[in-house]
N, CA, C and O atoms as a GROMACS GRO file, in nm:
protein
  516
    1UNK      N    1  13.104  11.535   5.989
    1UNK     CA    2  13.090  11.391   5.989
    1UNK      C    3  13.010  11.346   6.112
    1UNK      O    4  13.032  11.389   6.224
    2UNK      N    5  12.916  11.256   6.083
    2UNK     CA    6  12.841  11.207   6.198
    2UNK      C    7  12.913  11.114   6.270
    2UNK      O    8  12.983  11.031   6.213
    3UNK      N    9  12.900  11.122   6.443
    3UNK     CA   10  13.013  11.029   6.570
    3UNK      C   11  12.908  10.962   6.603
    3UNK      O   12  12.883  10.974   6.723
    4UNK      N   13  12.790  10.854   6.509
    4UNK     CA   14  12.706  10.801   6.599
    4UNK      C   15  12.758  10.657   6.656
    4UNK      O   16  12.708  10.602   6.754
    5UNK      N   17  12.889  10.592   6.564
    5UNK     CA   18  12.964  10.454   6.617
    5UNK      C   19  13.021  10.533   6.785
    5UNK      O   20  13.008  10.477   6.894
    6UNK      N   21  13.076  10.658   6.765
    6UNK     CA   22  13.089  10.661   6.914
    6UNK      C   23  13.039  10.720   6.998
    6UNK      O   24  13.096  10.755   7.101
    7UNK      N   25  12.906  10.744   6.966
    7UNK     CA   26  12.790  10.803   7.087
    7UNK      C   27  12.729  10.653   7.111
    7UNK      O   28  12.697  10.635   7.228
    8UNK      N   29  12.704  10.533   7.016
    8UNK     CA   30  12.592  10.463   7.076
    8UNK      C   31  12.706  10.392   7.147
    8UNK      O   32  12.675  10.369   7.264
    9UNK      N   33  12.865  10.338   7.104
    9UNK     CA   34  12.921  10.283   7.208
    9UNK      C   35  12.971  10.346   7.301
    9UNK      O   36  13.075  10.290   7.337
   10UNK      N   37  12.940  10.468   7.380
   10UNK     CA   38  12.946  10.557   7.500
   10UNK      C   39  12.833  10.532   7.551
   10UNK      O   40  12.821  10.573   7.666
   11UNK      N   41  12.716  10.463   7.491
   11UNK     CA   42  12.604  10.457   7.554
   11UNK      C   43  12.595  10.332   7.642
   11UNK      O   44  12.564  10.329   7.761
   12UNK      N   45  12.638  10.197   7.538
   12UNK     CA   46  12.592  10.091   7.527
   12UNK      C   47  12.693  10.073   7.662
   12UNK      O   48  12.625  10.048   7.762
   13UNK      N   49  12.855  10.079   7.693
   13UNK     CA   50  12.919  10.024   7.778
   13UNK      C   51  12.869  10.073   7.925
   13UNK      O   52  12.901  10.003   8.021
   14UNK      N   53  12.813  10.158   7.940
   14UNK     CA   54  12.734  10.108   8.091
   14UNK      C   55  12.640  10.073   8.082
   14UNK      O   56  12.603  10.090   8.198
   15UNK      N   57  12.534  10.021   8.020
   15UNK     CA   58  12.461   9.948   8.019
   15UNK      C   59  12.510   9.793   8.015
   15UNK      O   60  12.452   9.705   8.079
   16UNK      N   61  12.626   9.770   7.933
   16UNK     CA   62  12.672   9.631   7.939
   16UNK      C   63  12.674   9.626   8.092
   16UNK      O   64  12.597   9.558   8.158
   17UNK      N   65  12.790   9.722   8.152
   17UNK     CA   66  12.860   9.680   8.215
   17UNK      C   67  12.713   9.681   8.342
   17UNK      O   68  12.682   9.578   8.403
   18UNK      N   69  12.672   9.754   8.354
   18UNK     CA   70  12.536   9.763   8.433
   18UNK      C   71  12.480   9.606   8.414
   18UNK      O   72  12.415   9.581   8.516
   19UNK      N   73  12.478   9.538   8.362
   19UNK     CA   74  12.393   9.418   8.325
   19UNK      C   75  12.487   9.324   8.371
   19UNK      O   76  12.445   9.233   8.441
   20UNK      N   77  12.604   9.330   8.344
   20UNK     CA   78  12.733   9.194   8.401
   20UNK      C   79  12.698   9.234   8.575
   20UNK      O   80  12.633   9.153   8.642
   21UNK      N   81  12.749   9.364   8.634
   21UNK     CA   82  12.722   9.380   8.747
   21UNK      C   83  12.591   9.284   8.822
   21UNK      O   84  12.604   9.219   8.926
   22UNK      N   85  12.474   9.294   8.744
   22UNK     CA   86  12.383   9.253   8.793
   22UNK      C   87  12.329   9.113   8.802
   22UNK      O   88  12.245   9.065   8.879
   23UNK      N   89  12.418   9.044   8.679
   23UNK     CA   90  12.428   8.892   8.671
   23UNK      C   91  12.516   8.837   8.781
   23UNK      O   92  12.490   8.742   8.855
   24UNK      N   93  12.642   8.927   8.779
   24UNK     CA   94  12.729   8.888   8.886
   24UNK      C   95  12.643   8.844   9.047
   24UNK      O   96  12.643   8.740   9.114
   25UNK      N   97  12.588   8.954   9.063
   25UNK     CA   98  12.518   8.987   9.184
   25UNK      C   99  12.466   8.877   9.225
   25UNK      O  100  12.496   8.814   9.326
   26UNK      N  101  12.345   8.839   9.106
   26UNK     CA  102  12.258   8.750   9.128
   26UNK      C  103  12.312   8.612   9.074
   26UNK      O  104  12.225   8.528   9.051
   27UNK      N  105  12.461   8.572   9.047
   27UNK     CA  106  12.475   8.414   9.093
   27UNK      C  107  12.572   8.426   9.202
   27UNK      O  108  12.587   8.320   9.262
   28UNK      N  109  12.644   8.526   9.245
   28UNK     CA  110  12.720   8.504   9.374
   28UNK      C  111  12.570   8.506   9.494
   28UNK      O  112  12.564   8.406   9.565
   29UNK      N  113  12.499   8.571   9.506
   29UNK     CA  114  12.436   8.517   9.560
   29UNK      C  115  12.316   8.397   9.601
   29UNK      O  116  12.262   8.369   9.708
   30UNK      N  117  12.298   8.330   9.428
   30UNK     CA  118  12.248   8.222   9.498
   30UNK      C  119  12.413   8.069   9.509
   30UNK      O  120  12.401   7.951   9.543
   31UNK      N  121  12.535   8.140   9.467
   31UNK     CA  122  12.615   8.046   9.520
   31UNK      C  123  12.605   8.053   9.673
   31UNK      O  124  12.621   7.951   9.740
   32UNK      N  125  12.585   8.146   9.718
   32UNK     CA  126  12.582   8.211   9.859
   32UNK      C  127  12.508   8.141   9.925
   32UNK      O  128  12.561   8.108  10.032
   33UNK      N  129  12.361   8.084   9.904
   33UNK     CA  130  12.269   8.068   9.929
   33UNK      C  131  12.292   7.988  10.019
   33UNK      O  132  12.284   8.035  10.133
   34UNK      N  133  12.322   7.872  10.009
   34UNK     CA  134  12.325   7.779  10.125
   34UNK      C  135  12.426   7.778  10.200
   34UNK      O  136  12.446   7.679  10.270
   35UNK      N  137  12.504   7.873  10.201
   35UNK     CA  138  12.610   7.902  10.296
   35UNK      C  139  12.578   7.947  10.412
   35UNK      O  140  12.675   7.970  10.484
   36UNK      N  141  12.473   7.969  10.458
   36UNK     CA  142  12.381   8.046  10.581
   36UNK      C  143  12.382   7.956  10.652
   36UNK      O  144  12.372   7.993  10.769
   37UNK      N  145  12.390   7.819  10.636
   37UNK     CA  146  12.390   7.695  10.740
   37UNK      C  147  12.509   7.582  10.734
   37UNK      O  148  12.515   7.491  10.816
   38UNK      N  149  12.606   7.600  10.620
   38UNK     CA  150  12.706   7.549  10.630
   38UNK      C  151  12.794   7.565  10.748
   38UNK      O  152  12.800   7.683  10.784
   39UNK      N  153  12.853   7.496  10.808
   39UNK     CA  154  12.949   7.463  10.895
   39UNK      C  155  12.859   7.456  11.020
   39UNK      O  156  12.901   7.473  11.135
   40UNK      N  157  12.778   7.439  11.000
   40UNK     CA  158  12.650   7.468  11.134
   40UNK      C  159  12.650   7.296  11.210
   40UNK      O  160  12.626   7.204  11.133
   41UNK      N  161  12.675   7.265  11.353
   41UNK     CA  162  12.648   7.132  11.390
   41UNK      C  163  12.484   7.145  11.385
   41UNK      O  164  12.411   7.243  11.402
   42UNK      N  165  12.455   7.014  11.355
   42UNK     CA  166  12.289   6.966  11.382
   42UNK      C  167  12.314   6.949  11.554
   42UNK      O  168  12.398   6.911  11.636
   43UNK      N  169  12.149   7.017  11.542
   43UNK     CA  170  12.133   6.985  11.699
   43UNK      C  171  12.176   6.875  11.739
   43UNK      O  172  12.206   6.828  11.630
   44UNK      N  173  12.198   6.808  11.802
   44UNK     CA  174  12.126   6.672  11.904
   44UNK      C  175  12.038   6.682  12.008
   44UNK      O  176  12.054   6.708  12.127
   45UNK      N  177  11.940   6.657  11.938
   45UNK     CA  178  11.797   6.660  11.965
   45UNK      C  179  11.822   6.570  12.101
   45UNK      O  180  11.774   6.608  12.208
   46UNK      N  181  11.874   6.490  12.094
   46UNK     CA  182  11.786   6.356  12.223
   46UNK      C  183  11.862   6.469  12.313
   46UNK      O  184  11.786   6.548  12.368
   47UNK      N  185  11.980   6.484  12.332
   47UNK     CA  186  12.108   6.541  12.447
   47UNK      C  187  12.026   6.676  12.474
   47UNK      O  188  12.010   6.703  12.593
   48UNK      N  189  11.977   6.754  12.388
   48UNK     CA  190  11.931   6.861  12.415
   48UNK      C  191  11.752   6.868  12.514
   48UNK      O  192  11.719   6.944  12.606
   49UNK      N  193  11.686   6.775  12.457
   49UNK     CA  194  11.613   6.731  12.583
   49UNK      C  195  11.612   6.701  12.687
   49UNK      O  196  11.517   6.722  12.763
   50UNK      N  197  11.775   6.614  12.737
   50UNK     CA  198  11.789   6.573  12.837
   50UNK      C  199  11.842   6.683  12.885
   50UNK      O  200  11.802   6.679  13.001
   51UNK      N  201  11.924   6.806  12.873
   51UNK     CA  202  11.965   6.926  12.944
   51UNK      C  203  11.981   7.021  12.847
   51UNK      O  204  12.091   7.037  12.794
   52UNK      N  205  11.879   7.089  12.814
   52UNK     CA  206  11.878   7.175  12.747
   52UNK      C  207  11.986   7.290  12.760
   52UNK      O  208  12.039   7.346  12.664
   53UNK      N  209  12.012   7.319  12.904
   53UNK     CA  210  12.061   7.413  13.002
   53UNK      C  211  12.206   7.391  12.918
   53UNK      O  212  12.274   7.487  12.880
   54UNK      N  213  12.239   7.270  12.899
   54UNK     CA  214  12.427   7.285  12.833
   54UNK      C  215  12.453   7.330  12.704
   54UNK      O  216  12.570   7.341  12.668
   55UNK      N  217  12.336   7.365  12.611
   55UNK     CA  218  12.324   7.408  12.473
   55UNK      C  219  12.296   7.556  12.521
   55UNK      O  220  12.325   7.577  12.403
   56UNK      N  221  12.275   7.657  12.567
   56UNK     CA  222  12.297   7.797  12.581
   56UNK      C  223  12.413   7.911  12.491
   56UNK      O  224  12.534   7.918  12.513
   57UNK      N  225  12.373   7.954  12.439
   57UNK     CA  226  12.445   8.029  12.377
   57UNK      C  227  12.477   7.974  12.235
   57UNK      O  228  12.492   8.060  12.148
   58UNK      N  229  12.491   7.835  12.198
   58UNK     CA  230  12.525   7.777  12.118
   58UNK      C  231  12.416   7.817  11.962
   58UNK      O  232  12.299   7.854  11.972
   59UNK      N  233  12.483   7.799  11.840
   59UNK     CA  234  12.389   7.785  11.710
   59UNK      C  235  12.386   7.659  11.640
   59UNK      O  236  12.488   7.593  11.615
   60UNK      N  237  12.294   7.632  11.615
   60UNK     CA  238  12.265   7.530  11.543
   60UNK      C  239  12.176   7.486  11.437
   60UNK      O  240  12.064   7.539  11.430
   61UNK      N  241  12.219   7.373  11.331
   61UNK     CA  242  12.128   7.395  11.218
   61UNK      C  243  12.028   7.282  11.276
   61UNK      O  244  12.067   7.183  11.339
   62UNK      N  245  11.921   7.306  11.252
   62UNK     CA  246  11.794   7.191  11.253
   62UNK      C  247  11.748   7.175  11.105
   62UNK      O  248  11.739   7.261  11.016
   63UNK      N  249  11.718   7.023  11.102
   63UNK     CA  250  11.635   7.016  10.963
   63UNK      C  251  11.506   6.917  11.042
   63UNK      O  252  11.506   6.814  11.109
   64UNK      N  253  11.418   6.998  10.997
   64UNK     CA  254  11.272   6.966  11.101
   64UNK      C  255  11.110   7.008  10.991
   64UNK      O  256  11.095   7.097  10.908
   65UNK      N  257  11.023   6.911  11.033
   65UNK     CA  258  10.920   6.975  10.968
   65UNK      C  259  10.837   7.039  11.090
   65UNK      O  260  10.858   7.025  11.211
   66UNK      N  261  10.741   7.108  11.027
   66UNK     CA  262  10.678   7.160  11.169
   66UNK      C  263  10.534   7.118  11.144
   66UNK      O  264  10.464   7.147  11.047
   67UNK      N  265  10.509   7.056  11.232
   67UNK     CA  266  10.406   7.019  11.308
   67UNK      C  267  10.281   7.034  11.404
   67UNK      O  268  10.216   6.945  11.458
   68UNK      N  269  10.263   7.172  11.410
   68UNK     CA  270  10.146   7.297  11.478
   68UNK      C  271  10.191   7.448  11.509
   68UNK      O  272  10.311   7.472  11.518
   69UNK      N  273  10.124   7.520  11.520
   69UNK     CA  274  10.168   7.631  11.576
   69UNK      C  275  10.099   7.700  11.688
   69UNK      O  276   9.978   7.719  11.688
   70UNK      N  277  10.162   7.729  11.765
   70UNK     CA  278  10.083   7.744  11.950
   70UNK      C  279  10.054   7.853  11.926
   70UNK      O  280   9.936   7.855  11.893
   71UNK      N  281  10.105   7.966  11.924
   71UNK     CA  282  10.124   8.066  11.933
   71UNK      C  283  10.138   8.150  11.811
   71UNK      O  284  10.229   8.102  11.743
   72UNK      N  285  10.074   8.284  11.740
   72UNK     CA  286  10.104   8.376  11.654
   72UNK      C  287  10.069   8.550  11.709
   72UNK      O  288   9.964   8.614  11.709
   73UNK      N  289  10.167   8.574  11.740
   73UNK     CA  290  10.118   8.742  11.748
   73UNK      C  291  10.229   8.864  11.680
   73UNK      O  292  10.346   8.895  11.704
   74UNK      N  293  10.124   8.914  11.584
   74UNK     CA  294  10.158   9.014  11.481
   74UNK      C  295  10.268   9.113  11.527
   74UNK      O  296  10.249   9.189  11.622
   75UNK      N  297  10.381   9.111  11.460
   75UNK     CA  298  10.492   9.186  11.503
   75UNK      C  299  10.594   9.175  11.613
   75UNK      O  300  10.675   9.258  11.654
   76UNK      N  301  10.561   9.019  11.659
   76UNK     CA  302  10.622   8.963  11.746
   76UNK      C  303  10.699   8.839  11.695
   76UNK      O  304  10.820   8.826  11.679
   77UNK      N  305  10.589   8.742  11.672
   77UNK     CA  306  10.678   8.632  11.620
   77UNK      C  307  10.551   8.534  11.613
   77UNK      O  308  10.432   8.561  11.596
   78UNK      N  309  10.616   8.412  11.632
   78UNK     CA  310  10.552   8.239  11.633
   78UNK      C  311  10.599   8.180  11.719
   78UNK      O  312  10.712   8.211  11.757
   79UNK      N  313  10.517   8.055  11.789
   79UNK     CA  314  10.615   7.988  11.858
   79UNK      C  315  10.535   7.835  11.786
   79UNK      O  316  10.418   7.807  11.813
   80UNK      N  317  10.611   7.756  11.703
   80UNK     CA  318  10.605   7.690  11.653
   80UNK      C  319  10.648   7.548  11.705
   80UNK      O  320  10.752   7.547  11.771
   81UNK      N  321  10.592   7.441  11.688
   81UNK     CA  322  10.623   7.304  11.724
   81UNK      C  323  10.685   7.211  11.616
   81UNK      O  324  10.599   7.150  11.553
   82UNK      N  325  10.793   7.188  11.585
   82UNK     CA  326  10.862   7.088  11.492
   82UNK      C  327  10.906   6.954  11.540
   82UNK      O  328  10.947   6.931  11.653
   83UNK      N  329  10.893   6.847  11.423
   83UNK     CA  330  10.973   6.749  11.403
   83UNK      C  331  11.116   6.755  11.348
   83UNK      O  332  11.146   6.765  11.229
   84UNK      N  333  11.195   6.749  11.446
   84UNK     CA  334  11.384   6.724  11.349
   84UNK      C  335  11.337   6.578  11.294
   84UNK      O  336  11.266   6.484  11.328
   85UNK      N  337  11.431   6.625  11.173
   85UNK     CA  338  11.470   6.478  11.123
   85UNK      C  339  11.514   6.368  11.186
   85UNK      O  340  11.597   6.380  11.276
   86UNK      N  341  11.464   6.238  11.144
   86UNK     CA  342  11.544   6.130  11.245
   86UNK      C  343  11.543   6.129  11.358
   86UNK      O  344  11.654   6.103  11.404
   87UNK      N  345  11.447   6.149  11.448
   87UNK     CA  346  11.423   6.149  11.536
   87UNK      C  347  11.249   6.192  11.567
   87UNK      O  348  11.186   6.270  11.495
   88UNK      N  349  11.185   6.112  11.703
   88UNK     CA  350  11.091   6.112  11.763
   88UNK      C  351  10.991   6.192  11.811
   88UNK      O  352  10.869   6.195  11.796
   89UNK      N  353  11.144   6.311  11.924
   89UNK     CA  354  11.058   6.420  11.969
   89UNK      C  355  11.038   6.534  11.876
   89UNK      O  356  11.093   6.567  11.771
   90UNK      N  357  10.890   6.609  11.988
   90UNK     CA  358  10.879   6.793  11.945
   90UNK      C  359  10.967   6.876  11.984
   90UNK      O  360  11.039   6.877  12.084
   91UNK      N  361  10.957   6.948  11.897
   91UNK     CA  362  11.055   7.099  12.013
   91UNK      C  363  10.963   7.216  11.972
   91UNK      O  364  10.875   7.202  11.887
   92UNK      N  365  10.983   7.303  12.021
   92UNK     CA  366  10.913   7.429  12.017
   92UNK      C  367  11.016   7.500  11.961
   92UNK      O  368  11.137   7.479  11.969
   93UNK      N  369  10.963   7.574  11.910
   93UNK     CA  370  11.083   7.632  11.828
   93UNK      C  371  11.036   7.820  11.840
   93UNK      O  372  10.923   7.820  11.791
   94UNK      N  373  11.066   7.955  11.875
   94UNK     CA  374  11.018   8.073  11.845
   94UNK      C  375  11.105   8.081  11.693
   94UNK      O  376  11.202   8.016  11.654
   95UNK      N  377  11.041   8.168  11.638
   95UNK     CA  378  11.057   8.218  11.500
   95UNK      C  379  11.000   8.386  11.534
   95UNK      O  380  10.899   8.398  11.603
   96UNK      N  381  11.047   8.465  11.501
   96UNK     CA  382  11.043   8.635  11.515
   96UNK      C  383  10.966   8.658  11.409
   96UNK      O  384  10.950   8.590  11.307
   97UNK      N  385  10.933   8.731  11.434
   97UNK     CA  386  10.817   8.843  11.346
   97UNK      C  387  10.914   8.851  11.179
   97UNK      O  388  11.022   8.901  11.209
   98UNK      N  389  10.913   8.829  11.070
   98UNK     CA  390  11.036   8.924  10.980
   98UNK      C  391  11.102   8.832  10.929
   98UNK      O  392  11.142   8.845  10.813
   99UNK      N  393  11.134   8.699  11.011
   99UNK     CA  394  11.186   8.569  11.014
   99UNK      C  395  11.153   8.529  10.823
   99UNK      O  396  11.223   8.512  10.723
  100UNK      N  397  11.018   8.528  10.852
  100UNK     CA  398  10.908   8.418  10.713
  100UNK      C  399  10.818   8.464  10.729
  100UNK      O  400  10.810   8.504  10.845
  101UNK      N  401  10.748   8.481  10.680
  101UNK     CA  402  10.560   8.531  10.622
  101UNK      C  403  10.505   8.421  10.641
  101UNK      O  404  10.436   8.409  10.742
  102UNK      N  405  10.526   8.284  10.528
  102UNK     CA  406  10.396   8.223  10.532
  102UNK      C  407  10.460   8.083  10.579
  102UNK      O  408  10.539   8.016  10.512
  103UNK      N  409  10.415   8.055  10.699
  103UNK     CA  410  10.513   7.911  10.744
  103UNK      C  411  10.369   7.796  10.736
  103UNK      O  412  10.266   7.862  10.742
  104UNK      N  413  10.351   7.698  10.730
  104UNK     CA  414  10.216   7.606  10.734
  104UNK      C  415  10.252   7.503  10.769
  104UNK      O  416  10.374   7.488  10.764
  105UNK      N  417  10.204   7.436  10.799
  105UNK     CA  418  10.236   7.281  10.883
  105UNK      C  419  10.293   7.168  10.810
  105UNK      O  420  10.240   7.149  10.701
  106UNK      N  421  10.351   7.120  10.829
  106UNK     CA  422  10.366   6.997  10.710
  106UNK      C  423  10.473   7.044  10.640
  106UNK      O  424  10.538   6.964  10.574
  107UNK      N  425  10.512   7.183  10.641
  107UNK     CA  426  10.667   7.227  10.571
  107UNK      C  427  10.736   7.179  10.627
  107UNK      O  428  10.727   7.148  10.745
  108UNK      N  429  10.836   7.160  10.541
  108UNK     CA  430  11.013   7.139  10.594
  108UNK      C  431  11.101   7.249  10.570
  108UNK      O  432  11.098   7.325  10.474
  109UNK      N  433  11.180   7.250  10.669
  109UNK     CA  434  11.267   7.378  10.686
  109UNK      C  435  11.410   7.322  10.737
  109UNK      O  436  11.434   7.219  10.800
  110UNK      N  437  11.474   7.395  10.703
  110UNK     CA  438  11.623   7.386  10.758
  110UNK      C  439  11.642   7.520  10.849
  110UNK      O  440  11.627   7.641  10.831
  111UNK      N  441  11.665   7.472  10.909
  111UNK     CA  442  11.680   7.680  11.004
  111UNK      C  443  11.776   7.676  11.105
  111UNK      O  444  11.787   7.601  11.202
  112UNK      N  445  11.836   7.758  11.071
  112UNK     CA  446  11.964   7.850  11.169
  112UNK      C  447  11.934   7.860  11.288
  112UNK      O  448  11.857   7.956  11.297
  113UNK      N  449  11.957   7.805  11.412
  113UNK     CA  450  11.910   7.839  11.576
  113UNK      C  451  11.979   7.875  11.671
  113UNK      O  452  12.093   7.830  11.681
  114UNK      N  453  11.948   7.928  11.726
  114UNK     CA  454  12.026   7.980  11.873
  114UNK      C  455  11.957   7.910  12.006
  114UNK      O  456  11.841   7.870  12.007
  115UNK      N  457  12.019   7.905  12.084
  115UNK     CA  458  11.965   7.840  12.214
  115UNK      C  459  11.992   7.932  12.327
  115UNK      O  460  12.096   7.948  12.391
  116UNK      N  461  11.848   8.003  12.340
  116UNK     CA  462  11.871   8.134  12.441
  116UNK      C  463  11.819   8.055  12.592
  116UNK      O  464  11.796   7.940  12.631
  117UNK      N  465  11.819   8.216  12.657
  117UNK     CA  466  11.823   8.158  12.819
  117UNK      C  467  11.685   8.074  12.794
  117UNK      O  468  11.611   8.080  12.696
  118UNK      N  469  11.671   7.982  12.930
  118UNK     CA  470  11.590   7.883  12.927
  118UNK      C  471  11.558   7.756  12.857
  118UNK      O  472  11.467   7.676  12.879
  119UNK      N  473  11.672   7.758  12.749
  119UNK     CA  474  11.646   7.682  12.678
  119UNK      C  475  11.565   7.664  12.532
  119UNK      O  476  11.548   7.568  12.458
  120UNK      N  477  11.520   7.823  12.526
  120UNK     CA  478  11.446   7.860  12.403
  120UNK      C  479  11.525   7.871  12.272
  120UNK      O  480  11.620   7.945  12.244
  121UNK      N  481  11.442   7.747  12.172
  121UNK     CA  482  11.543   7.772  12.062
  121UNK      C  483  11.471   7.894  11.962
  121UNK      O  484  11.355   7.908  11.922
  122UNK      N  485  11.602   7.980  11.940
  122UNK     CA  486  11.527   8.105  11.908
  122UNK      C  487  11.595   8.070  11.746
  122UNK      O  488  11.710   8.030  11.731
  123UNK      N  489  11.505   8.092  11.641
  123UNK     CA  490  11.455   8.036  11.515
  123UNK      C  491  11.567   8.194  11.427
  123UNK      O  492  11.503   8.297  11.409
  124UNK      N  493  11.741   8.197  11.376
  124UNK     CA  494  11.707   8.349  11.309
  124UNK      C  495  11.717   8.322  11.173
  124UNK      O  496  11.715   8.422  11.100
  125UNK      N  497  11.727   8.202  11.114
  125UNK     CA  498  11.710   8.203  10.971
  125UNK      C  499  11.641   8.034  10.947
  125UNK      O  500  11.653   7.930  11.013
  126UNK      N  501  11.568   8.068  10.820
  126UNK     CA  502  11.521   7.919  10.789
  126UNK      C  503  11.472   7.913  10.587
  126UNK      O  504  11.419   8.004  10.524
  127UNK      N  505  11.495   7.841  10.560
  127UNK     CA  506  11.440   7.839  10.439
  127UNK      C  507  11.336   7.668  10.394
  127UNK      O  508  11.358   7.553  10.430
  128UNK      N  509  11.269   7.703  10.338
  128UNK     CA  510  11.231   7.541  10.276
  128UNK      C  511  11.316   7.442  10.231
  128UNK      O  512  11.399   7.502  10.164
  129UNK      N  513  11.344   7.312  10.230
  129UNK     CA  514  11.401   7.234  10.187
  129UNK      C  515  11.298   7.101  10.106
  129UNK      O  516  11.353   7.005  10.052
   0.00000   0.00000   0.00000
């Protein structure tokens, strides 16, 4: 007697299950997605101009467009100039090499920051908004 009802369903259940796995994957992670900046305080831009020096160590989300770029060297990074939202001033912003590929002026970004020594806000995640 031919077993082909139970060779093709020996076949078919990892492939299902291979395919749920992979749906799974890909909506937990775009539920995920904007969780990279949730619980994040927004800078305060004005306070952070006036003493940059007390934001050290700290992370923070910026939502900023950017506005020129000073600086580009290959395998290093950017050092980029943005507008935050709602507010006046520039900031300079570094962004690392690995960060983003194609950043252009006039984008808007939301991005993950750190505030290293000197006052450098160091750029480690950002996406378009």
């Amino acid at each position: 007697m031919p077993q082909t009802s139970q060779s093709s369903s020996g076949k078919t259940l990892p492939i299902l299950l291979g395919v749920v796995a992979i749906v799974v994957a890909v909506l937990l992670s775009w539920a995920l997605q904007g969780r990279e900046f949730s619980g994040l305080e927004l800078l305060p831009t004005d306070s952070y101009v006036d003493k940059p020096g007390d934001f050290l160590g700290n992370t923070y989300a910026i939502k900023a467009q950017i506005d020129s770029q000073v600086k580009w060297e290959k395998g290093v990074g950017r050092i980029l100039v943005v507008r935050p939202e709602r507010s006046v001033v520039r900031l300079p912003v570094y962004v690392p090499d690995g960060v983003s590929d194609n950043l252009h002026i006039g984008q808007r970004y939301k991005m993950r920051a750190r505030i290293e020594q000197g006052g450098l806000i160091y750029v480690e995640n950002l996406r378009k908004y």
